[in-house]
C-alpha positions in Angstrom: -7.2 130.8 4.4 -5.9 133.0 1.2 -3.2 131.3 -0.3 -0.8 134.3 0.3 -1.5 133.7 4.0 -0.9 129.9 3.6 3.0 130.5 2.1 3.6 132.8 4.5 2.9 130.7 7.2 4.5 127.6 5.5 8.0 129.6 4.8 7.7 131.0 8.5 7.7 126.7 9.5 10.2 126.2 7.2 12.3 128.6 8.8 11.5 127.4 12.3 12.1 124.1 10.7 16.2 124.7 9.8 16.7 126.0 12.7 16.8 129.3 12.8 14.1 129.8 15.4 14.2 128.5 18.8 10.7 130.1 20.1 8.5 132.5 19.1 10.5 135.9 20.2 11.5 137.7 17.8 14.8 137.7 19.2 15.8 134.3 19.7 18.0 133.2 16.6 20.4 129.8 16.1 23.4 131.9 14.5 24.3 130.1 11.5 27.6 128.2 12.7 31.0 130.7 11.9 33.1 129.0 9.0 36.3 127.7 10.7 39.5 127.7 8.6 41.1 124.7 7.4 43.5 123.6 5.0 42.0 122.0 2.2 42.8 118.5 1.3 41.1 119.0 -2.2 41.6 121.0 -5.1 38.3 122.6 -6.8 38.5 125.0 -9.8 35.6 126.9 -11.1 34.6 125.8 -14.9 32.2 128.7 -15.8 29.3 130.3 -15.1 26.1 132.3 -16.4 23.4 134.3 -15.5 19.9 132.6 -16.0 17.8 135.4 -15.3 16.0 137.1 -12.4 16.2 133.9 -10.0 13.5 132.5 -7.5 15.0 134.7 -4.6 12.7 134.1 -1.3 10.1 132.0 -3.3 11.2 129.0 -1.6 11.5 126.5 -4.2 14.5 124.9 -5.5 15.2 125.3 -9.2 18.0 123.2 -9.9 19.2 121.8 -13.2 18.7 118.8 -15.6 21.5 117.0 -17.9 20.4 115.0 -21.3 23.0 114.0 -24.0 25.3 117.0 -23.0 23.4 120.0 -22.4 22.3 122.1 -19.4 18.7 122.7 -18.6 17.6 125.3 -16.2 14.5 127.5 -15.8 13.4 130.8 -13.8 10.4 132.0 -12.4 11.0 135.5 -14.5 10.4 133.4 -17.6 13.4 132.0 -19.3 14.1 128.4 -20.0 18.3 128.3 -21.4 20.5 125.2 -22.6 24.1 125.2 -22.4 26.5 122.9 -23.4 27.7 121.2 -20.3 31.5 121.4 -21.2 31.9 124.9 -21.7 29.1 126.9 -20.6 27.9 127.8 -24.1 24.2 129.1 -24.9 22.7 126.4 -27.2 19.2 127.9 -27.0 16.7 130.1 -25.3 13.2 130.2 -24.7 10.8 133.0 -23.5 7.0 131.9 -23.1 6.1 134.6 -20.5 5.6 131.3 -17.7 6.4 131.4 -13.6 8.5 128.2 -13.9 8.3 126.9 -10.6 10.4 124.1 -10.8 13.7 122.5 -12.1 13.0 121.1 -15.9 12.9 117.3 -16.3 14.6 115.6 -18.7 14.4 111.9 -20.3 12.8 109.8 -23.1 13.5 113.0 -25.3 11.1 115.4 -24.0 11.6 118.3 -21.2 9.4 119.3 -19.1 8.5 121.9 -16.7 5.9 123.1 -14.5 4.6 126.6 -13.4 3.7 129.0 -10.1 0.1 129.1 -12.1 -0.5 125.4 -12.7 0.5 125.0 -16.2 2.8 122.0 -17.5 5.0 122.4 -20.6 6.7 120.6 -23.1 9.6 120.9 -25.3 12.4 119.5 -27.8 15.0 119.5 -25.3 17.3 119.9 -28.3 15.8 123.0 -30.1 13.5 124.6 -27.5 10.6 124.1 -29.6 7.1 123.8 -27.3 5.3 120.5 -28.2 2.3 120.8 -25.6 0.8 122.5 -22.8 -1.4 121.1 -19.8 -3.7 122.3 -17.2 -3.3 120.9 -13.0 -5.2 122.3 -10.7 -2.3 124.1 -8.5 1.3 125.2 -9.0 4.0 122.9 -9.5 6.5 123.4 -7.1 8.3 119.6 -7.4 10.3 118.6 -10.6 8.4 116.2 -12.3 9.7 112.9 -13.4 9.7 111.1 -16.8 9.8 107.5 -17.4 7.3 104.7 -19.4 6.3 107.3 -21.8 4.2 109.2 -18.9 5.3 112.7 -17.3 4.6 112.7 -13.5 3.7 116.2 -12.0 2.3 117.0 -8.4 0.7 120.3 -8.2 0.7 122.1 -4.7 -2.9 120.9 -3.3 -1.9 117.2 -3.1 -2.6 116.2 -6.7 -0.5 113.5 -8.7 -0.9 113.8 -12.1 0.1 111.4 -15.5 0.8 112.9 -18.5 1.2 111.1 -22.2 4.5 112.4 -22.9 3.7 112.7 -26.7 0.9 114.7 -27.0 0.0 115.8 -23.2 -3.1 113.8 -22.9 -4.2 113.0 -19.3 -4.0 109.5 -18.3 -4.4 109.4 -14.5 -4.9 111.9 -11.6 -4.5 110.8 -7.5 -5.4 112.9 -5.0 -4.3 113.1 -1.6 -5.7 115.4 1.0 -2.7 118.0 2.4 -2.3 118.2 6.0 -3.7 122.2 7.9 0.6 123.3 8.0 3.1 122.1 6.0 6.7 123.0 4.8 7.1 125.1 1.5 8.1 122.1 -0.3 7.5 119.3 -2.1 9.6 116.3 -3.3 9.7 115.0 -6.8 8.1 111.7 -7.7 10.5 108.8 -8.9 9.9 106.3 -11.3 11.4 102.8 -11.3 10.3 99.5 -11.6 7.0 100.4 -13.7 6.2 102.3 -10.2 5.8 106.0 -9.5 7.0 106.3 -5.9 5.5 109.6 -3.8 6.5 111.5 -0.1 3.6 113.4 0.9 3.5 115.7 3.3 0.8 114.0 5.6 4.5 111.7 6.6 3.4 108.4 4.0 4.9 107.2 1.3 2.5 105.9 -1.8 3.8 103.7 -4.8 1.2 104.0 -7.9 1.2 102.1 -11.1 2.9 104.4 -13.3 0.5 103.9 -16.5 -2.8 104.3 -14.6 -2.1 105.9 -11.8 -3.5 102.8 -9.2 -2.4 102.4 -6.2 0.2 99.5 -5.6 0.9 100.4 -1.2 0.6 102.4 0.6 3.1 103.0 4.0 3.1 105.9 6.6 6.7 106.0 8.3 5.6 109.4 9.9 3.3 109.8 13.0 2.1 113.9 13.3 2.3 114.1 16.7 2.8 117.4 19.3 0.4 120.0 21.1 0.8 122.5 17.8 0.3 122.0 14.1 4.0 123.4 13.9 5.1 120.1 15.8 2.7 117.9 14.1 4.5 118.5 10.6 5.8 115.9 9.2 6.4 116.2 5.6 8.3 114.3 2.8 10.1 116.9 0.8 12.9 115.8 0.3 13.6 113.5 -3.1 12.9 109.8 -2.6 16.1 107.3 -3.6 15.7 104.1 -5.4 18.4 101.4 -5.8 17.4 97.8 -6.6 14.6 96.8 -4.6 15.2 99.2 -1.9 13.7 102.9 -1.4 15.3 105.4 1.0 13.0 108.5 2.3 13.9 111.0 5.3 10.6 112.7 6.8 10.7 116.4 9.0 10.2 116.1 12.8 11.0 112.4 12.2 12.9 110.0 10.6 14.9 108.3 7.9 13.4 105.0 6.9 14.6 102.1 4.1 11.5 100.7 2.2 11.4 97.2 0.5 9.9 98.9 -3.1 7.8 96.0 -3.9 5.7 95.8 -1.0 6.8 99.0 1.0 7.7 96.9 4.2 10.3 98.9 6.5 13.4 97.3 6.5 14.9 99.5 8.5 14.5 103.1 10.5 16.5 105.8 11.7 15.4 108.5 14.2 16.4 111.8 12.2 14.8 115.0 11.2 15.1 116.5 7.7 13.5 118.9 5.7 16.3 117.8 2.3 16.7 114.7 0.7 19.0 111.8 0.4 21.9 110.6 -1.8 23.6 107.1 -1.8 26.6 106.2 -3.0 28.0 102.5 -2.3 26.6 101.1 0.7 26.6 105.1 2.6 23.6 106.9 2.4 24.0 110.4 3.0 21.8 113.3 4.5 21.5 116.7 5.9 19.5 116.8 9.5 17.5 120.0 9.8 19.7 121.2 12.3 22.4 121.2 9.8 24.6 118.4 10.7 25.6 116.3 7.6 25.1 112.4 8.5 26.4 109.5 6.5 24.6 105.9 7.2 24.9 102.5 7.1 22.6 102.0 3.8 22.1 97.9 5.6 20.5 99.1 8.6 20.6 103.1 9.0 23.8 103.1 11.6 26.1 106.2 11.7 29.2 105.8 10.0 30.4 109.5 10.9 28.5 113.0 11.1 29.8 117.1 10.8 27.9 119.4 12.8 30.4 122.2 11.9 28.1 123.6 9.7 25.0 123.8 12.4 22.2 126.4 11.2 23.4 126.5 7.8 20.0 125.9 5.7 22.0 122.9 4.4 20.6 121.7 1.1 20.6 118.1 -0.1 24.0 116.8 -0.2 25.3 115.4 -3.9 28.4 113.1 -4.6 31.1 114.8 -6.4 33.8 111.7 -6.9 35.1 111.0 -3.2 33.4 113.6 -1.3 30.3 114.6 -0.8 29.6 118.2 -1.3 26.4 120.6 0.3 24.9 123.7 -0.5 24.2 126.5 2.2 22.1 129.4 3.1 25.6 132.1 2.1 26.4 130.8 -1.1 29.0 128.1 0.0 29.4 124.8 -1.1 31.0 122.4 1.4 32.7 119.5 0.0 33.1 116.5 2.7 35.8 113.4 2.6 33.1 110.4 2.0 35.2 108.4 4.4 35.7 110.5 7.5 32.8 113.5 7.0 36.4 115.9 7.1 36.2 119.7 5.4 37.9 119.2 2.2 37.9 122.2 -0.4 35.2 124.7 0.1 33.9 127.6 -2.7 31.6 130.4 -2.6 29.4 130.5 -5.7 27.8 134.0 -4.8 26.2 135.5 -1.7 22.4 134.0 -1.5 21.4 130.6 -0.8 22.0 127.2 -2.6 18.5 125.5 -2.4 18.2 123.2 -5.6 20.5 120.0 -5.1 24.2 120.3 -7.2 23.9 117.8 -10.0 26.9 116.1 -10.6 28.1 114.6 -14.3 31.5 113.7 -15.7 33.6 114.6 -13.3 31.9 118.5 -13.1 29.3 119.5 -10.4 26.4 122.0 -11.5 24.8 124.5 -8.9 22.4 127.1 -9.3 21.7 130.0 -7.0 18.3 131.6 -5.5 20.0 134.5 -7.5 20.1 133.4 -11.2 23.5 132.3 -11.1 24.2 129.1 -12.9 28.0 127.8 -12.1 30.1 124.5 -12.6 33.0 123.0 -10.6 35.6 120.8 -11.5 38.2 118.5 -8.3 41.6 117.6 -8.9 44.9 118.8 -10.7 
């Protein structure tokens, strides 16, 4: 199948996937839910903003943002790859290597990196801007990669892990995993913790490899691919994995949210729930937006509900972030939603601009950092 024909079918399950189609006619739409009035318990200013450049618009990936030692990373699929200073929005640099970035920038170990729509990995000073090496995968990179040991993990969009020497780009390792006929337009970003790279794949497992050669410490599937159809039989990982201590925490589509011991990947615990996003925790909650659009916040000990808001059914909700005492989500309008951790209440709610928040906010210092499908690069400040 041409590759063209592959994304359109994948962003056509994605869409069937949030919600907004209940069958195939045409004509049979979930209304995104109407925003109900409230009077907000929280008071959120807007910092500043900028304009990135063109924006991913319906490409279907999720180009969020990095932090390092004070500066804002961000890339665009028309070329551009900025740094701002977090505090007040200033342009520290600019670079314009005529790349597709497909993906948020990583940053860590001081190096940044980012992949491409044409399979190409790239690093730089994340202080200057400066290019330090370029590398070669064998399909685009549509998950941000992650940094950690002295190794750059990148997954390319045909099921391929790869390890990169974060000094020079050399290759050390390469795992393959065969993709499954349908999946979502998505891909979740590898974590590294505990000398481990952790992995969601799309066929519904979860893999832990040794991070400096790539072998293969477990191996658990927490998804079954079940259903008449290959549209029901999805059951992809795209969200981002969470690690904390010697737990993991991964939410699967058309299934559920499970809690992995890291060191052998034993479930502890599972949770019938469907979501296409990933997860957040934050004390002993762990938080997460179904694929209908309902925001869920569970018992991290065993997976129970401690509360849930379905006011904002149908929304496209993104992955939720912790901003202080709420928890705040992105939608498919512009909005961001932000939550009371303790009851799931409507707090404070702002518009950023009119097209969808995909990439998860990133929150530092007190400010929360969101970035548009339109280019549009913003920060948020609670309180008096």
């Amino acid at each position: 199948m041409p590759w063209r024909l592959v994304l359109v079918v994948a962003l056509a399950a994605l869409l069937g996937g949030c919600g907004i189609f209940k069958s195939s006619k045409k004509d049979a739409v979930d209304e995104p839910a109407e925003l109900v009035s409230f009077t907000p318990s929280l008071k959120v200013s807007r910092g500043w903003a900028s304009g990135i450049g063109k924006g991913e618009g319906r490409l279907g990936l999720r180009m969020g943002a990095a932090l390092a030692e004070g500066r804002i990373h961000v890339a665009g699929p028309d070329g551009k790859l900025l740094a701002f200073d977090a505090g007040n929005g200033r342009s520290l640099w600019r670079a314009e290597p005529e790349l597709r970035w497909s993906a948020g920038p990583a940053v860590a170990e001081g190096t940044l990196v980012a992949g491409t729509l044409d399979g190409e990995v790239v690093a730089f000073n994340p202080e200057t801007g400066a290019e330090r090496w370029r590398a070669k995968v064998s399909s685009e990179v549509i998950g941000r990669p992650a940094i950690g040991s002295g190794v750059a993990v990148v997954r390319s969009n045909d099921g391929r892990v790869y390890g990169f020497n974060i000094l020079d780009g050399e290759r050390r390792w390469v795992h393959s995993r065969d993709m499954p006929a349908l999946t979502l337009r998505g891909m979740s970003s590898p974590v590294i913790a505990s000398g481990a790279v952790f992995l969601g794949h799309d066929s519904g497992e979860v893999v832990a490899l040794r991070v400096d050669d790539g072998s293969v410490l477990w191996e658990q599937r927490i998804a079954e691919a079940e259903g008449r159809s290959e549209l029901e039989r999805m059951v992809d990982i795209d969200g981002d994995l969470v690690v904390s201590g010697s737990e993991l925490y991964v939410a699967a589509y058309n299934s559920r949210v499970v809690a992995l011991d890291i060191g052998s990947g034993r479930a502890l615990w599972d949770r019938d729930l469907s979501a296409y996003g990933g997860l957040v925790l934050t004390g002993d909650s762990l938080l997460v937006s179904d694929a209908v659009g309902t925001v869920w916040a569970l018992d991290r000990r065993n997976g129970a509900s401690k509360w849930r808001q379905d006011g904002l059914a149908h929304r496209w909700l993104g992955t939720p972030a912790v901003h202080g005492e709420h928890v705040v989500v992105g939608d498919l309008e512009g909005y961001l939603h932000w939550l009371d951790l303790r009851s799931g209440e409507m707090a404070a709610r702002e518009r950023v601009g009119r097209k969808p928040l995909r990439a998860t906010p990133l929150v530092d210092d007190g400010r929360l950092y969101v970035v548009d499908t339109d280019g549009k690069l913003a920060m948020f400040r609670v309180g008096s």
